[in-house]
Biopython code that builds the backbone (N, CA, C, O; Angstrom):
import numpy as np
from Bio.PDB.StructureBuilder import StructureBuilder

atoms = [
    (1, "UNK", "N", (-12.087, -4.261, 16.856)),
    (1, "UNK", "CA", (-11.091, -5.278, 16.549)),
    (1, "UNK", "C", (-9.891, -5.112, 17.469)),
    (1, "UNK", "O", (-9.496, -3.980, 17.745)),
    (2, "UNK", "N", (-9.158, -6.451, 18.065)),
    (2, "UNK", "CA", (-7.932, -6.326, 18.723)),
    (2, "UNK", "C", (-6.982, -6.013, 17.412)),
    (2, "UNK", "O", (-7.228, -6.143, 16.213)),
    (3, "UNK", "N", (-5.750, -5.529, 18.129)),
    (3, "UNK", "CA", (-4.742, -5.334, 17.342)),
    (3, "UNK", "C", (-4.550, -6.422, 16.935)),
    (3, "UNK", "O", (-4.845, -6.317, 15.744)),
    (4, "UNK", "N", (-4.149, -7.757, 17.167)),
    (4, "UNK", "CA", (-3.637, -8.954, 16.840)),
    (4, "UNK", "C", (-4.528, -9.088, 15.545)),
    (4, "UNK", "O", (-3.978, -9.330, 14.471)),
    (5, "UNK", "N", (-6.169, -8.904, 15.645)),
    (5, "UNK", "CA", (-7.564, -9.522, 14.250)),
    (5, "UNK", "C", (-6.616, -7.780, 13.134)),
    (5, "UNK", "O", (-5.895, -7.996, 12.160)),
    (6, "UNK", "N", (-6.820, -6.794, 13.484)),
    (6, "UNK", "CA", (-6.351, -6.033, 12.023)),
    (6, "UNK", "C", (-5.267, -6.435, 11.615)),
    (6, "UNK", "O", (-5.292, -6.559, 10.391)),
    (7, "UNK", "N", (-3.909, -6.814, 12.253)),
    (7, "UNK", "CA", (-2.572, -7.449, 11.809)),
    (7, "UNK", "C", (-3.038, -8.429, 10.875)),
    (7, "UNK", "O", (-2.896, -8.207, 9.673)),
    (8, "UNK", "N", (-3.845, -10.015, 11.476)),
    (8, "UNK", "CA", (-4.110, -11.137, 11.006)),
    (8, "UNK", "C", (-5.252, -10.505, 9.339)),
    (8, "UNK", "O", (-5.404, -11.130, 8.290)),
    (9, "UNK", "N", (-5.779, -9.263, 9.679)),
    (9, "UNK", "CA", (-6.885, -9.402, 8.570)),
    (9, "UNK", "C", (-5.775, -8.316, 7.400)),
    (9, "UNK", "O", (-5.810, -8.295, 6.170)),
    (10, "UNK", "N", (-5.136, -7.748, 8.061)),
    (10, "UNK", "CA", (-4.367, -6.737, 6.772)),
    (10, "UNK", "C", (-3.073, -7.805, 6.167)),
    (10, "UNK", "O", (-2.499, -7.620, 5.095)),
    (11, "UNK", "N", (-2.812, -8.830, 7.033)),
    (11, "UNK", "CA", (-1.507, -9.643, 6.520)),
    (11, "UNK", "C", (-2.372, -10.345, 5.566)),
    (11, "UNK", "O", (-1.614, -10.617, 4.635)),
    (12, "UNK", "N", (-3.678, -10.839, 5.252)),
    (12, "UNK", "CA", (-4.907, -11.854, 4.701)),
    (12, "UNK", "C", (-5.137, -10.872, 3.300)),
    (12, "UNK", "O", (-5.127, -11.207, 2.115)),
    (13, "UNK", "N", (-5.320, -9.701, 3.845)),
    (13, "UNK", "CA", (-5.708, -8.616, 2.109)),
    (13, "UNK", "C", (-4.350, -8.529, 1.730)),
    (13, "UNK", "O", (-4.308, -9.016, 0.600)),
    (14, "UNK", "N", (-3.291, -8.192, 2.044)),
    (14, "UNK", "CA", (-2.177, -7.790, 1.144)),
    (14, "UNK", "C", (-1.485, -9.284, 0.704)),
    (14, "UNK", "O", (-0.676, -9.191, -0.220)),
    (15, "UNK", "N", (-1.696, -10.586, 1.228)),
    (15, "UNK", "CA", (-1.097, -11.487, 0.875)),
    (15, "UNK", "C", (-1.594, -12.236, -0.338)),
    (15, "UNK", "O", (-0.902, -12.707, -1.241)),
    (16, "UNK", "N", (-3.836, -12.291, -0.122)),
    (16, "UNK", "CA", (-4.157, -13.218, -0.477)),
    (16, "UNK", "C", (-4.918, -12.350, -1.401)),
    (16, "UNK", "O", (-4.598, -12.011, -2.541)),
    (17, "UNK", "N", (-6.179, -11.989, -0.598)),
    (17, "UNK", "CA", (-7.494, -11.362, -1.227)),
    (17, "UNK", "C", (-7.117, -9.995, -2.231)),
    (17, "UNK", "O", (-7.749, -9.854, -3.278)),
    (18, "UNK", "N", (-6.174, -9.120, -1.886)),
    (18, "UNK", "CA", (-6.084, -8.075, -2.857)),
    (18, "UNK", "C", (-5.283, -8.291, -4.140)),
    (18, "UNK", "O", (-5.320, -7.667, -5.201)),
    (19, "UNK", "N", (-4.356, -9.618, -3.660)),
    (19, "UNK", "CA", (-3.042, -9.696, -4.842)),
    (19, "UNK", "C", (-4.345, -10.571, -6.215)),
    (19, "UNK", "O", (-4.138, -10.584, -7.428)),
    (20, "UNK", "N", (-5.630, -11.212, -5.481)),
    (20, "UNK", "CA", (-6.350, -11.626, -6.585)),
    (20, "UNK", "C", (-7.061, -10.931, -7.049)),
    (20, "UNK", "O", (-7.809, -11.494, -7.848)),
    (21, "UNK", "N", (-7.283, -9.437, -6.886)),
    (21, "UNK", "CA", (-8.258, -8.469, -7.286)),
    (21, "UNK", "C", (-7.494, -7.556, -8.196)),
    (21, "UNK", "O", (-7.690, -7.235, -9.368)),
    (22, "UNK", "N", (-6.261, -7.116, -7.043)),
    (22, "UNK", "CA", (-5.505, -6.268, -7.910)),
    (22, "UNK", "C", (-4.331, -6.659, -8.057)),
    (22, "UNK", "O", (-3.483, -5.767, -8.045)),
    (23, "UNK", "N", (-3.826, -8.166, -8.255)),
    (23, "UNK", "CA", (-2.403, -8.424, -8.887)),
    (23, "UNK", "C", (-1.099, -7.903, -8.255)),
    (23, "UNK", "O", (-1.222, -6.844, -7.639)),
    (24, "UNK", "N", (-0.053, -8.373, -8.289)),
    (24, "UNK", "CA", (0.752, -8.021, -7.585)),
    (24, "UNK", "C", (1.390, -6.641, -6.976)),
    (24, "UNK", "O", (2.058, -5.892, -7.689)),
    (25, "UNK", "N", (1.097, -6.340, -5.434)),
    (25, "UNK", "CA", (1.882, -4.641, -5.236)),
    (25, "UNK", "C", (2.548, -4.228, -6.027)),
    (25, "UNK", "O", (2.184, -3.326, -6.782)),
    (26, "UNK", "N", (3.669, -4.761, -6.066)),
    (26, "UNK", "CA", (4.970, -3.650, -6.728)),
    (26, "UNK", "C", (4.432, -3.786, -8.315)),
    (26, "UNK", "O", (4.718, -2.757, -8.927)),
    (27, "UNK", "N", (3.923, -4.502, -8.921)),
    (27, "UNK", "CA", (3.809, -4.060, -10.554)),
    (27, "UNK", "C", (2.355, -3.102, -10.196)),
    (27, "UNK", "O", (2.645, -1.982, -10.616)),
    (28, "UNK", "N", (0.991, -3.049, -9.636)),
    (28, "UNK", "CA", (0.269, -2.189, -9.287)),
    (28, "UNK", "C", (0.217, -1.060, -8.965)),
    (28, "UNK", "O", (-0.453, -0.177, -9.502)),
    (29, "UNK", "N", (1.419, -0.906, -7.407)),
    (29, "UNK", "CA", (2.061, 0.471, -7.358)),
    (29, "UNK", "C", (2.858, 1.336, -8.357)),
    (29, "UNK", "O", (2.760, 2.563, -8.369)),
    (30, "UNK", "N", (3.698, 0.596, -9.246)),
    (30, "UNK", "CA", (4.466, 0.837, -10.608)),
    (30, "UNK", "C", (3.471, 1.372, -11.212)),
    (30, "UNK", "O", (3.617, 2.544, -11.559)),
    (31, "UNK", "N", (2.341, 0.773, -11.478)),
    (31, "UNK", "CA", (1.269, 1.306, -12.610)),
    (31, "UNK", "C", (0.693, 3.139, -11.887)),
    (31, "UNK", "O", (0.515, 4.184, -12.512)),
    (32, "UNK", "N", (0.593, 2.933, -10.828)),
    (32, "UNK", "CA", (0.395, 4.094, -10.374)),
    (32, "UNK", "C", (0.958, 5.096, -9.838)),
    (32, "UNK", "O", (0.455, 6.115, -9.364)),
    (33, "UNK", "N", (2.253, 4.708, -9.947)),
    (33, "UNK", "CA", (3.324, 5.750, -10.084)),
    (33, "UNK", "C", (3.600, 6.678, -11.057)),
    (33, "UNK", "O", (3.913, 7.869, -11.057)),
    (34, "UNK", "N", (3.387, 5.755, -11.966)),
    (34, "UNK", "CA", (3.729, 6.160, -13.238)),
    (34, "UNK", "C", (2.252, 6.956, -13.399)),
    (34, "UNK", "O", (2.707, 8.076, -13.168)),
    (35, "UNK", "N", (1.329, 7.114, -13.545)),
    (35, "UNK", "CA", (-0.124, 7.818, -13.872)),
    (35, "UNK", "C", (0.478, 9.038, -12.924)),
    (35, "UNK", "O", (1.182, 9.889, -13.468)),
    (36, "UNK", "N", (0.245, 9.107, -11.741)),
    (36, "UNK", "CA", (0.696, 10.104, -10.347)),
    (36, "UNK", "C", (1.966, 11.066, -10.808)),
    (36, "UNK", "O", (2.032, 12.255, -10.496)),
    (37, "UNK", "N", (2.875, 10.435, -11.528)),
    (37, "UNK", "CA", (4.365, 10.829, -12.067)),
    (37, "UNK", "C", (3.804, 11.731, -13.069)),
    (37, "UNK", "O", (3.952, 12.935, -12.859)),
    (38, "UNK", "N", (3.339, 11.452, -13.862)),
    (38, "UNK", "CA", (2.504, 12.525, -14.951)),
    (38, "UNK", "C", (1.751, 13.463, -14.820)),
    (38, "UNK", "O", (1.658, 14.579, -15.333)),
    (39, "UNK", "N", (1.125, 12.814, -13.955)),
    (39, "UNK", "CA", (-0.041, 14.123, -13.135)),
    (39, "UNK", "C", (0.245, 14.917, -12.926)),
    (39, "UNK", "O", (-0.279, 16.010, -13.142)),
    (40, "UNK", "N", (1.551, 14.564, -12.232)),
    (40, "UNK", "CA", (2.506, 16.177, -11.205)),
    (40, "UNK", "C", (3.518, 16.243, -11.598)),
    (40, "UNK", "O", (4.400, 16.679, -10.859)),
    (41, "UNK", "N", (3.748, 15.935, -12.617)),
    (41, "UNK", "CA", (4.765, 16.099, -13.587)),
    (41, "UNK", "C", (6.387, 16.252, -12.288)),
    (41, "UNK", "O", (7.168, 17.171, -12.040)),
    (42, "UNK", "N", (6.269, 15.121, -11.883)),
    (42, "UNK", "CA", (7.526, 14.896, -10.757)),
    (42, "UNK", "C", (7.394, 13.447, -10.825)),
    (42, "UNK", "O", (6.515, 12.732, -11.307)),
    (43, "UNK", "N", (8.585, 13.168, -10.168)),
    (43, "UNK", "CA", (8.635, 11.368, -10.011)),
    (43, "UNK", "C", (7.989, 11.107, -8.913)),
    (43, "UNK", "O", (8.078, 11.822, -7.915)),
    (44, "UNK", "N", (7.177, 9.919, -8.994)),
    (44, "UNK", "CA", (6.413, 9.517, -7.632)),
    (44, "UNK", "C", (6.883, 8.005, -7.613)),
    (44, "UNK", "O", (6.488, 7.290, -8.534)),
    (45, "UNK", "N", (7.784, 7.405, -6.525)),
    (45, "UNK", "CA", (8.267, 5.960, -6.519)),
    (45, "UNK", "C", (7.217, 5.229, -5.848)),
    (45, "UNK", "O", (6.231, 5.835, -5.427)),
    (46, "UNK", "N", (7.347, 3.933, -5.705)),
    (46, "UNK", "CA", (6.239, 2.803, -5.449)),
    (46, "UNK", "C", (6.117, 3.184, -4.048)),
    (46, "UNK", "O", (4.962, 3.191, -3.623)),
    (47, "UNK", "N", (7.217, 3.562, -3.078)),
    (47, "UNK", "CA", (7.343, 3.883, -2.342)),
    (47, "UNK", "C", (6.368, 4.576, -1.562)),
    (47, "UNK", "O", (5.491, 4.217, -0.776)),
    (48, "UNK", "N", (6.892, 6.001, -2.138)),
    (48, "UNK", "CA", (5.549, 7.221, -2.118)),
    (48, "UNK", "C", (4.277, 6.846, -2.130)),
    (48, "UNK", "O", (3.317, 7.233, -1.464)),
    (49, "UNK", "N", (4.418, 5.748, -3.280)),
    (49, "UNK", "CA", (2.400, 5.343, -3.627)),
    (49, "UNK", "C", (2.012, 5.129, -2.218)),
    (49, "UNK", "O", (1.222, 5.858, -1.617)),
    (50, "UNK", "N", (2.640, 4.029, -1.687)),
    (50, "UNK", "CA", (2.745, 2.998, -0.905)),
    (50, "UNK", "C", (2.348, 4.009, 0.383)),
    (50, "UNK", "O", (1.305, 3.798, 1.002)),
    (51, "UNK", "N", (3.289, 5.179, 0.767)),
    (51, "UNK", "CA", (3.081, 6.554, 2.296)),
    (51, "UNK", "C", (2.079, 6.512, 1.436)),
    (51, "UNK", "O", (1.369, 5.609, 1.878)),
    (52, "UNK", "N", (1.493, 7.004, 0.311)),
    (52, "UNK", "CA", (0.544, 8.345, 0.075)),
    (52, "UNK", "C", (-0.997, 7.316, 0.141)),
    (52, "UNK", "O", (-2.060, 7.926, 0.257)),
    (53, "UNK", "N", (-1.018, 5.741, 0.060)),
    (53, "UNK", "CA", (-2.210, 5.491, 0.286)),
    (53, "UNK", "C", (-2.832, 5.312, 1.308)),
    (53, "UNK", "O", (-4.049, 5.395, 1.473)),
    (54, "UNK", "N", (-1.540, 4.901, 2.494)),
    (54, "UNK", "CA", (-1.886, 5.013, 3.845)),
    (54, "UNK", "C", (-1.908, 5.987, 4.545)),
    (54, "UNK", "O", (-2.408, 5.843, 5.660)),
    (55, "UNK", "N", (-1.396, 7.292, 4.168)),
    (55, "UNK", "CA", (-1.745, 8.722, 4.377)),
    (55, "UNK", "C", (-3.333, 8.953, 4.212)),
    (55, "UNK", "O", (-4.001, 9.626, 4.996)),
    (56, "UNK", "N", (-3.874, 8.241, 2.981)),
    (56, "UNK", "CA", (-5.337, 8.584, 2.530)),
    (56, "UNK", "C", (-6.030, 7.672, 3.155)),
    (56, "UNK", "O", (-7.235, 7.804, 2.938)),
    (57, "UNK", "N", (-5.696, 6.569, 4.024)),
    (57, "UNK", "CA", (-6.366, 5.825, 5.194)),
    (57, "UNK", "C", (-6.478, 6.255, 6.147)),
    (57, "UNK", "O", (-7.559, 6.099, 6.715)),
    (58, "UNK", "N", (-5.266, 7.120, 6.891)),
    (58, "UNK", "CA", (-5.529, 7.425, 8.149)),
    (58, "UNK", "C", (-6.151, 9.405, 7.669)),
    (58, "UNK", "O", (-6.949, 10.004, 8.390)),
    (59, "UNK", "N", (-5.689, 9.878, 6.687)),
    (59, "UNK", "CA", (-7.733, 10.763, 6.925)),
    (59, "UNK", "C", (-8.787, 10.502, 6.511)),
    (59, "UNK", "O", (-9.773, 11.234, 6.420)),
    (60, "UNK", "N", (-8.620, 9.100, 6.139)),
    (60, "UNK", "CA", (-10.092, 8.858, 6.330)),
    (60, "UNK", "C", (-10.647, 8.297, 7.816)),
    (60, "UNK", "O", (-11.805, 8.222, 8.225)),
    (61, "UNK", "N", (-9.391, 7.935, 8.465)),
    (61, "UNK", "CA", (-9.747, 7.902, 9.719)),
    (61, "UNK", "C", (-10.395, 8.928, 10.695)),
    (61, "UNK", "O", (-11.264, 8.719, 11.541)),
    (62, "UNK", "N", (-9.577, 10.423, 10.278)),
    (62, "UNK", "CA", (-10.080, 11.328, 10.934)),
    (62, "UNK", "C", (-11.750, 11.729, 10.924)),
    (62, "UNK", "O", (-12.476, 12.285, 11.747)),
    (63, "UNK", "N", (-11.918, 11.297, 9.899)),
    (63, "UNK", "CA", (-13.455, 11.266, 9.407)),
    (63, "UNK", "C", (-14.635, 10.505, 10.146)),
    (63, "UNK", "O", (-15.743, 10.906, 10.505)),
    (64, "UNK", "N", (-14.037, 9.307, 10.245)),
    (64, "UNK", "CA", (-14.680, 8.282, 10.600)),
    (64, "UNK", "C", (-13.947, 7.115, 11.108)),
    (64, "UNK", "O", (-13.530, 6.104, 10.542)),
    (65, "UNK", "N", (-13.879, 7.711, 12.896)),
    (65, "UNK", "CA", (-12.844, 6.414, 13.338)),
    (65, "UNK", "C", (-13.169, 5.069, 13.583)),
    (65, "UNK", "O", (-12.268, 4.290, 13.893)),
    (66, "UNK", "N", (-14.446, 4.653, 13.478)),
    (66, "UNK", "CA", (-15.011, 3.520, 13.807)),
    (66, "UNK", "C", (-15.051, 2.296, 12.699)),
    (66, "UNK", "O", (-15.443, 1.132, 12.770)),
    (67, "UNK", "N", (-14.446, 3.116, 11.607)),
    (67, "UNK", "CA", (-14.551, 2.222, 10.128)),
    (67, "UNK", "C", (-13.377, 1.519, 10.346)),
    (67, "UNK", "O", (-12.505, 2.305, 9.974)),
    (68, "UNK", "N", (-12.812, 0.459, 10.745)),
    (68, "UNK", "CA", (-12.126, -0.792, 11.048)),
    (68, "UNK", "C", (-11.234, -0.904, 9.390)),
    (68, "UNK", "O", (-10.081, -1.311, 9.529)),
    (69, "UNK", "N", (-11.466, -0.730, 8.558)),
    (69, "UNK", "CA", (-11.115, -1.019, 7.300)),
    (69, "UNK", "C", (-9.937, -0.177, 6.970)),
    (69, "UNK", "O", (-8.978, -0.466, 6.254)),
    (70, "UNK", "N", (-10.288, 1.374, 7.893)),
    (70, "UNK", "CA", (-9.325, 2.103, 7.375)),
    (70, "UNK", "C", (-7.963, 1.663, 8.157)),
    (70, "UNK", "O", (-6.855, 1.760, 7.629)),
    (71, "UNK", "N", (-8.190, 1.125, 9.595)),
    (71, "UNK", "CA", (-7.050, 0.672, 10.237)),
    (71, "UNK", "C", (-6.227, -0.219, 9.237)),
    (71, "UNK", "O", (-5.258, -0.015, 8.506)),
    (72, "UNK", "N", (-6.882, -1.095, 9.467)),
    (72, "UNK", "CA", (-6.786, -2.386, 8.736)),
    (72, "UNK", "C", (-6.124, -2.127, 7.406)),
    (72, "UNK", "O", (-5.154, -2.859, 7.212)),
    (73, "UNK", "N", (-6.400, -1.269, 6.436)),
    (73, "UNK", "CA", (-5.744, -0.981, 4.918)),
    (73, "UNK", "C", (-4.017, -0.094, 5.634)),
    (73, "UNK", "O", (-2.907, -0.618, 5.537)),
    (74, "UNK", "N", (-4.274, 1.176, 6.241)),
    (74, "UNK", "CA", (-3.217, 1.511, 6.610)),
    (74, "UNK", "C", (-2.088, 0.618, 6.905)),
    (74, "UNK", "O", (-0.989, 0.627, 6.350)),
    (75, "UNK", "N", (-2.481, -0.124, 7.812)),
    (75, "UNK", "CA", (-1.186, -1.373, 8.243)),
    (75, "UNK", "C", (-0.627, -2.442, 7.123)),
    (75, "UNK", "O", (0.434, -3.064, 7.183)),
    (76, "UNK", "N", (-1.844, -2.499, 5.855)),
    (76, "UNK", "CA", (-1.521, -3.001, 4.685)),
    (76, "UNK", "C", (-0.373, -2.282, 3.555)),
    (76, "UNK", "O", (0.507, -2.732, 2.821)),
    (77, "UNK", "N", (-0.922, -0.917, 3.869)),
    (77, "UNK", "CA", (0.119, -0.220, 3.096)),
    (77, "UNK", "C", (1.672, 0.217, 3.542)),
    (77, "UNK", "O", (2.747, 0.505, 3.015)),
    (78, "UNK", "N", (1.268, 0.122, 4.427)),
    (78, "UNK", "CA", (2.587, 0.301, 5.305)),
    (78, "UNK", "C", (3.248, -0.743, 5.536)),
    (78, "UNK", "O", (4.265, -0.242, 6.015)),
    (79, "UNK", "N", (3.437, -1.999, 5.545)),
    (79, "UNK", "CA", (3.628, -3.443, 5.465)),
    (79, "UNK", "C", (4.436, -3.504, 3.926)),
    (79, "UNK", "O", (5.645, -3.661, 3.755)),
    (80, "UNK", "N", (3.297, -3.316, 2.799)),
    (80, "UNK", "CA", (4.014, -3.330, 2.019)),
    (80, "UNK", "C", (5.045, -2.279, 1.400)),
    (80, "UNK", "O", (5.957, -2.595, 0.636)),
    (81, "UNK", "N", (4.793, -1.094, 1.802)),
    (81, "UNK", "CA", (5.867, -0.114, 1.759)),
    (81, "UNK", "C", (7.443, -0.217, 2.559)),
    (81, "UNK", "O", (8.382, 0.543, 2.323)),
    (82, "UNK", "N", (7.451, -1.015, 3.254)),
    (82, "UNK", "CA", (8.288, -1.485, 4.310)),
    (82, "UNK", "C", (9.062, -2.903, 3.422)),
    (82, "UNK", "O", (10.255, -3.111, 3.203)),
    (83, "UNK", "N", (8.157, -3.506, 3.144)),
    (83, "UNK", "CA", (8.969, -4.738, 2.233)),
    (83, "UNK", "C", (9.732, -3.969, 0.748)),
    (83, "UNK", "O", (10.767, -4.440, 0.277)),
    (84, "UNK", "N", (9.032, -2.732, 0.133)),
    (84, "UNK", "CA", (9.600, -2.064, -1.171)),
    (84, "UNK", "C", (10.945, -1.402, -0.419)),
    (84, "UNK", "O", (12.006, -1.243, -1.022)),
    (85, "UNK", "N", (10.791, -1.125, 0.657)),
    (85, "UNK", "CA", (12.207, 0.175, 1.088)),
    (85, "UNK", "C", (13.523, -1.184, 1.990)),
    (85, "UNK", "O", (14.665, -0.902, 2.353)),
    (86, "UNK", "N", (12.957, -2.325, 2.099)),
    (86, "UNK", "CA", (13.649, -3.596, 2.396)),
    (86, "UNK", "C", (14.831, -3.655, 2.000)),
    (86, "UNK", "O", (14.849, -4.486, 1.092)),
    (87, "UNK", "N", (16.344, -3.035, 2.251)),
    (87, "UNK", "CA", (17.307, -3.312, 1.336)),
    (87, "UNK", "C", (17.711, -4.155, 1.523)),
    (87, "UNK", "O", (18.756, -4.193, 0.873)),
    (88, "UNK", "N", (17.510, -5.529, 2.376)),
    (88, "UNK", "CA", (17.746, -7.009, 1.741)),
    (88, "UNK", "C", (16.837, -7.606, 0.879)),
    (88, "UNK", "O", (17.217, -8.740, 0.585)),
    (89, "UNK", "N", (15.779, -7.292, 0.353)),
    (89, "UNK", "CA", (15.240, -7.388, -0.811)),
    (89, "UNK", "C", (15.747, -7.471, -2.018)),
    (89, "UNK", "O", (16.185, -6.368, -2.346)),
    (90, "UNK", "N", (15.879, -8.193, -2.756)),
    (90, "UNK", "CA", (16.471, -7.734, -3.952)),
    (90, "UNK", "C", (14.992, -6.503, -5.142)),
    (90, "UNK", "O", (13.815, -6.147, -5.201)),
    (91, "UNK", "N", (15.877, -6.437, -5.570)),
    (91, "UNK", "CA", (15.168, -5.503, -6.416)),
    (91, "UNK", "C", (14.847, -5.737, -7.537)),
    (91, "UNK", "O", (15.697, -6.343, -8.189)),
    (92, "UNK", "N", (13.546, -5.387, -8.245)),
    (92, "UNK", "CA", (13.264, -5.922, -9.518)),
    (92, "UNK", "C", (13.246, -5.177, -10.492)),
    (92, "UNK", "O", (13.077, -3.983, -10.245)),
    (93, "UNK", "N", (13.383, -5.531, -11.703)),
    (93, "UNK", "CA", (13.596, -4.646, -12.568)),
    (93, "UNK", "C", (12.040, -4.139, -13.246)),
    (93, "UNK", "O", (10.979, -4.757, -13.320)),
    (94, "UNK", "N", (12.375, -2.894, -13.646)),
    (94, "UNK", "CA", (11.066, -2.082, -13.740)),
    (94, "UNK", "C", (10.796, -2.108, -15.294)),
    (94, "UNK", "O", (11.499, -1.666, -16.203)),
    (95, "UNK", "N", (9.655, -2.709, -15.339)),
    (95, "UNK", "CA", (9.060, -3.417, -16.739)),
    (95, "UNK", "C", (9.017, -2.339, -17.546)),
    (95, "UNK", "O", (8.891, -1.315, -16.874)),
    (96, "UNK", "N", (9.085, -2.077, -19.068)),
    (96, "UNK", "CA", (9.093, -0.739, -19.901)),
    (96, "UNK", "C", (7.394, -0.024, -20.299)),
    (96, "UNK", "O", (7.300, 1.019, -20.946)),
]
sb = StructureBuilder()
sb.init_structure("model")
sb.init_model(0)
sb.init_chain("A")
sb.init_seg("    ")
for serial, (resi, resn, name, xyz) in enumerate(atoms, 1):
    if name == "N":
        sb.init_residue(resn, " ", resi, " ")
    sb.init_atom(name, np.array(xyz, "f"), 0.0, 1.0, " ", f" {name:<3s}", serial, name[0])
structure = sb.get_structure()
């Protein structure tokens, strides 16, 4: 894949195809913050989720660099980790 097709296909999963599978990032990442937060009995922000899944893309890269998907998800997570740390974003309030 050119750089331009993983941009066009990771802007396509985080906009379209994943928000209908798995519902919106930031309430998703929230959900798994909060599980992760317990686990390790430390705070883990959406943020973190957000490094720590594209951390777990690029070793899976090391594994297997030819798998296109892992590019492709990394630039997804990182995209949206970049819009959560956005401080012209406004911020939403965190559901109970």
């Amino acid at each position: 894949m050119k750089r331009e097709e993983i941009l066009d296909t990771a802007k396509q999963a985080i906009t379209v195809d994943r928000n209908k599978t798995h519902g919106d990032a930031e309430d998703s990442f929230s959900s798994i913050s909060k599980y992760w937060s317990a686990y390790l009995n430390r705070d883990i922000t959406i943020h973190d989720v957000a490094v720590m899944m594209a951390l777990m893309k690029i070793g899976r890269i090391e594994q297997n660099r030819d798998h296109q998907d892992h590019y492709v998800d990394a630039c997804g997570y990182l995209a949206i980790c970049g819009e959560f740390h956005n401080p012209i974003m406004p911020k939403r309030e965190e559901k109970p």
